[in-house]
N, C-alpha and C positions, 0 to 999 in steps of 0.2 A: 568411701568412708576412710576417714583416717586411722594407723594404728599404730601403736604406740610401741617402741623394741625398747625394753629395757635390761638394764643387768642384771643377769636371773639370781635364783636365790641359789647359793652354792655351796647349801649345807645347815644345820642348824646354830654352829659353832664361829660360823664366818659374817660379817660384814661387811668385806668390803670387796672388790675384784677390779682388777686391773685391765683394760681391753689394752691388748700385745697390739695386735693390729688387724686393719678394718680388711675384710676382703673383697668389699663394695664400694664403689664412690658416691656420694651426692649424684643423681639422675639416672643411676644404673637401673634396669629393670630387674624386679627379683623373683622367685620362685618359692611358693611355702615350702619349708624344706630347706631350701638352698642356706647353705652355712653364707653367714653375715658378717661376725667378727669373728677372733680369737681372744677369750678372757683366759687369766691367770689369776688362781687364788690360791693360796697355802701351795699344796705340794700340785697340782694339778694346773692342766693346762687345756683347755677343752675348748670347740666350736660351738657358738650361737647360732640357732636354727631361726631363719625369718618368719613371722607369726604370720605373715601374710602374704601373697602375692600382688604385686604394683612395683611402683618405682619408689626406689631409693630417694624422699626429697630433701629430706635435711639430717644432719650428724650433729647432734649435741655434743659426745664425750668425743676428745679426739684421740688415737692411739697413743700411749704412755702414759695414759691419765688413770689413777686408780678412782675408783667413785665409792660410795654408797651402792650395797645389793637394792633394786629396783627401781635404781634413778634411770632418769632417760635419757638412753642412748643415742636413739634414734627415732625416723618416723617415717612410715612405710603408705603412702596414697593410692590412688587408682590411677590407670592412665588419666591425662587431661585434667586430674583435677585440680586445684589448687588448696595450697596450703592455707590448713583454718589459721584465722588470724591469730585465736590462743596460742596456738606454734610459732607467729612470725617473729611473737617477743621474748618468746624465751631464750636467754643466752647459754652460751658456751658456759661451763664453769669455770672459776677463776682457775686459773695454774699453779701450780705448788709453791709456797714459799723459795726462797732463795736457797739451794741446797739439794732440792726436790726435781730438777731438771726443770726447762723452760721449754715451752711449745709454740709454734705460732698461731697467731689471731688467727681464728675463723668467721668470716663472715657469709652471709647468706647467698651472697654472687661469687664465691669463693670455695672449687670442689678438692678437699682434701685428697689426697694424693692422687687427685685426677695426673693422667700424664701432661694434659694440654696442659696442666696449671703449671707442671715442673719444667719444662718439656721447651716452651716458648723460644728458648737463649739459644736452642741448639739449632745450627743447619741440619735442615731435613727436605729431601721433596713433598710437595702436597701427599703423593699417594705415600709416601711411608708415613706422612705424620697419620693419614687414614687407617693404617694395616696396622699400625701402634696401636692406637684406640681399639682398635678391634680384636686384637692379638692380646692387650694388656700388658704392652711391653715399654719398657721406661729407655726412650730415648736416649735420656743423659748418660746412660752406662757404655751405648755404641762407639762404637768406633767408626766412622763413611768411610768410603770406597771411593765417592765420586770427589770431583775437583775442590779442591780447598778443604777436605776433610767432610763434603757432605753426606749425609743419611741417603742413601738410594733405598728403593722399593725391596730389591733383593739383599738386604744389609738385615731390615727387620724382619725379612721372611725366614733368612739363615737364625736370627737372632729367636722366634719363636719357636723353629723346631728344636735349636738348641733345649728352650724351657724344656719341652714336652718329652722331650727325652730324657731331661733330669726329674722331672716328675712322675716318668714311668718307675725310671729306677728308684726313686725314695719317697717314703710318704710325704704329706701337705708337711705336718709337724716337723719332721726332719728335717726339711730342706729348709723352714725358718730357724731352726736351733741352729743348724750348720751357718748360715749366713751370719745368725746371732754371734756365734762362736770363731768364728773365724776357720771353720774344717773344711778341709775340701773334700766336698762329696767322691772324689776318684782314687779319693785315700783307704774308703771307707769301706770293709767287709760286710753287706747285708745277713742280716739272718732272716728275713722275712720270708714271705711265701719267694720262688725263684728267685733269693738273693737280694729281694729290694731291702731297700736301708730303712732302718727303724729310728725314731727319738734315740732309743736306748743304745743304739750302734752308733751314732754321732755321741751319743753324753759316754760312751769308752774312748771313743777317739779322742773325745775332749779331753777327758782326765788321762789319758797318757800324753798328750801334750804339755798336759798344767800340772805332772805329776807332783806331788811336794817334794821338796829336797831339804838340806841343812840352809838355815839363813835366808829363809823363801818365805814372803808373806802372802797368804789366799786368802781372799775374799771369801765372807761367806754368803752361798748364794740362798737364794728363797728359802728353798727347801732347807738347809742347813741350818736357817735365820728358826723357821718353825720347830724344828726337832729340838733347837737350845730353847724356845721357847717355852714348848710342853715338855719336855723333860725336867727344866729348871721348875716348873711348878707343883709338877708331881712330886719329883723328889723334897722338894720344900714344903708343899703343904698336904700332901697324902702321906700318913703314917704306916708304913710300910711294915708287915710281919710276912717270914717267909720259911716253908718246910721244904723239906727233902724226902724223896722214898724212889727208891729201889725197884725198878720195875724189870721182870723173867721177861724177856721178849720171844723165845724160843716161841712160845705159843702162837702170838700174833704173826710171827713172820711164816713160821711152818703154814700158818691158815692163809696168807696171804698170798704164799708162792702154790698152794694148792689148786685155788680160785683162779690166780692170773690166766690161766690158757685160755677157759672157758669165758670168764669177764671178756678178754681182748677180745676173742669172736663174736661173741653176741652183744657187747655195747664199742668195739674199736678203743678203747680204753686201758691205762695202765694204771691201778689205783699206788699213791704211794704211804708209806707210814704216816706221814702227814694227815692223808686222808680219813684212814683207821683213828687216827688222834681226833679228829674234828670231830666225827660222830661219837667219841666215846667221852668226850668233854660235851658234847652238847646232850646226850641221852644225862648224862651224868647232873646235868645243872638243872631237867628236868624236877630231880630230887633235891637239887639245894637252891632253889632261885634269890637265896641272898647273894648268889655269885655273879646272876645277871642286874644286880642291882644299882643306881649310879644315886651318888649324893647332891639333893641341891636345896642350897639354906639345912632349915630345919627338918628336913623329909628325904625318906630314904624312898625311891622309886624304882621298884623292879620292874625291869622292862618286859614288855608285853611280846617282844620277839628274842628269839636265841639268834645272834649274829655272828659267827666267832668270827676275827679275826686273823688270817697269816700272817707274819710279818715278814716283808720281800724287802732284800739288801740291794742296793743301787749303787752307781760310784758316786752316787753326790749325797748319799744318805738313808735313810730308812723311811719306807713306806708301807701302811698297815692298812691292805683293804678285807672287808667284812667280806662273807659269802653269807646268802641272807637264806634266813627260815630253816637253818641246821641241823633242828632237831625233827622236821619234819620231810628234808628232802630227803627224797628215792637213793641209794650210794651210788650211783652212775650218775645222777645229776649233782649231786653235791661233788664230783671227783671232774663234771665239764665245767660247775664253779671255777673249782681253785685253779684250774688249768688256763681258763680265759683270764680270770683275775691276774696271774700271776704274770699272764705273758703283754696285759692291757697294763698291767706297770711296768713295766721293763720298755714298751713302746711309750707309758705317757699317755695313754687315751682313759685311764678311770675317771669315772664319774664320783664330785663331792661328796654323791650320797653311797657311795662307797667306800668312800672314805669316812664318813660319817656315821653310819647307822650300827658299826660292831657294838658287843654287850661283853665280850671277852677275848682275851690275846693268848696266843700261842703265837710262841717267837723260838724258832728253832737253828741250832746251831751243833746238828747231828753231824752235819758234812765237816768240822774240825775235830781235831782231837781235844774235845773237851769234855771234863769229867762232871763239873758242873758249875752255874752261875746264877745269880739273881739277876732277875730282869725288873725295871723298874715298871711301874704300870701307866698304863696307856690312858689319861683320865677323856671322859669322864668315867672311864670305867672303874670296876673297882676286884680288879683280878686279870693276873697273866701268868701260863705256862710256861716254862724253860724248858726246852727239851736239847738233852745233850745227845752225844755218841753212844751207840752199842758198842760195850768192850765185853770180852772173854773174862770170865772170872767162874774159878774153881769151887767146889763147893763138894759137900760130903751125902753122899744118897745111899744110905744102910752098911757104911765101910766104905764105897767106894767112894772113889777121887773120880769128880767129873767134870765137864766144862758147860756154861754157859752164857748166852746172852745178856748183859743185864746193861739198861738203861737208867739214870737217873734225869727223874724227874723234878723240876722245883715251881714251888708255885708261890707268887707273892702277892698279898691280899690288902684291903686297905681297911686297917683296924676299928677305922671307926664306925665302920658298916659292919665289919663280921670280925667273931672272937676267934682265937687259936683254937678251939677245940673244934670248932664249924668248918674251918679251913681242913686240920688233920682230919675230922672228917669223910669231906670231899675227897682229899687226894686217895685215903685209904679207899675209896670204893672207885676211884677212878683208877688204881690197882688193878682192883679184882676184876674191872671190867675189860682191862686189856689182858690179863692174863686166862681169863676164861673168852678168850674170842668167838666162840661157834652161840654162847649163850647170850654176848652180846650183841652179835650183829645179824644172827640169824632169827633173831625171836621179836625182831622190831616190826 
């Protein structure tokens, strides 16, 4: 039976996704499971899982084509079978206007980046054009050994351990961004598990290569292209009101470094401020759910889940993944959340609906010396935290001169969903809740 691979849906807010490239050809045999393409949408870049096991028999989208979410990609058969006739007619889609890049023709006797198909021009012996195919290695990039410059058997064999060694060392993804990019993997410091190379370690490499200078024009890439997107629109058509308030930190942190011994042994874990922040904005929105609330048309809709999201800095830009159900996870699950989310951006593997699903932002920028800023809001939501640096400041407790902790907090709301005094509010009880911590987070 025939099955159908289409472009998934990747997100409530997206339309459309781009398939980077196929990691199958026309007749390959595949595995349910076994990643199929690589799409790109908004800020993310994720693997398509094949819905079924059989063979690869025909590629509708070819790679650089951006399509429609749940058009058809692909079409996955049984062994032996043949392809239903409803499939034999339907075409490639047309190619981007003039502008948009050009692709070539696909036809149905014709396997997209099979090697045989590229592969033909070059001298090779039978057994190396064999160990090619089998190996998945693209003849045209070799260099032969043997007379007249041809492919020997032991050319592609050296040629495939080469791959497998570069794939040990850096993920799938990295090793196409680096390619994408022009980086050489041997340049490149891993931080992954023993050293292997990450997305995020190739996209540092990248930007210290393309650093800006004076008199330098940079393209702006996807990700850049969407943040001027949603940005421009929020700041245009969300009316923006925003408070400040002074928050004692002594308390949260003296309870935090209390806890840390005992947390790290019995959950392996190191909670940080961020974390204490999430739960105490999520308990907190519990009591004002106008703040998880998103506007559309004429109807204000508060969300049925508490999402909050982090906001993680990258060298190509900002990206904001949710941790889901915040006001209901355990703080040792909400604290393996933010830790996988944050390090699943920094590598490039979050999922749309991660990117998708937050109900509120916290966007933190403790690690500068900054005393405070307005953060614009992330729509569709309608509310973001700023959270600045802890500084020293003096203060008078019964005559004495003494020193403490104090952070400011800001928070910007979108007016036409909640008033200034609903806003001040919130933040006053989001206050009281970080400065009374044991009653906060012990009593949940």
């Amino acid at each position: 039976m025939a099955t159908e691979v289409v472009v998934p849906m990747l997100g409530v807010t997206v339309e459309k996704g781009k398939i980077v490239e196929w990691l199958k050809s026309e007749g390959d045999q595949v595995e349910k499971g076994e990643a199929l393409f690589v799409v790109e949408a908004e800020k993310v870049t994720t693997e398509v899982e094949a819905p079924a096991t059989g063979v690869l028999a025909k590629i509708f989208i070819p790679a650089d084509r951006e399509m429609p979410v749940l058009s058809l990609a692909g079409l996955i058969i049984e062994p032996g079978e043949e392809i239903p006739e409803e499939y034999r007619k339907v075409a490639s889609p047309a190619p981007p206007e003039k502008g948009g890049g050009s692709y070539p023709e696909q036809t149905p006797d014709r396997k997209k980046n099979a090697p045989e198909a590229r592969d033909t021009a070059v001298k090779a012996v039978p057994a190396a054009r064999r160990l090619a195919r089998r190996k998945e290695v693209d003849l045209a990039g070799l260099s032969g050994t043997g007379p007249d410059g041809i492919i020997r058997y032991q050319d592609v064999e050296q040629a495939a351990v080469q791959a497998q060694e570069t794939t040990a060392k850096a993920s799938t993804l990295a090793s196409r961004f680096a390619a994408k990019q022009g980086v050489d993997l041997d340049q490149v410091q891993g931080t992954g598990v023993r050293g292997r190379i990450m997305q995020n370690d190739v996209q540092e490499a990248s930007s210290e290569q393309t650093a800006p200078g004076l008199g330098k024009v940079i393209p702006m890439n996807s990700m850049r292209q969407v943040i001027a997107r949603r940005m421009s629109e929020s700041a245009f058509t969300v009316p923006h009101i925003s408070f400040f308030s002074d928050i004692v930190m002594d308390p949260l942190l003296a309870f935090r470094k209390a806890i840390l011994p005992d947390f790290g042994e019995q959950f392996d874990l190191r909670p940080s401020v961020n974390d204490f922040l999430i739960k105490a904005v999520s308990l907190n929105i519990l009591d004002f759910p106008m703040l998880n609330a998103q506007l559309k048309e004429n109807e204000i809709h508060i969300m049925p889940e508490i999402n909050v999201c982090l906001a993680v800095a990258l060298p190509e830009g900002l990206i904001v993944p949710a941790l889901s159900q915040t006001d209901q996870a355990g703080f040792a699950d909400l604290v393996r959340q933010r830790r996988d989310l944050v390090n699943r951006a920094k590598s490039g593997t979050l999922t749309m609906d991660e990117l998708q699903r937050g109900t509120f932002t916290i966007s933190s920028l403790a690690q500068f010396d900054i005393t405070h800023f307005t953060a614009i809001i992330n729509p569709p939501q309608s509310g973001i935290l700023s959270v600045c640096k802890a500084r020293d400041e003096l203060y008078l407790d019964d005559g004495q001169v003494k020193t403490r902790k104090v952070m400011t907090l800001g928070l910007s709301v979108d007016h036409r969903i909640i008033d200034g005094a609903m806003a001040a509010d919130f933040l006053q009880h989001l206050k009281k809740r970080l400065e009374r911590p044991q009653m906060t987070f012990l009593c949940v």
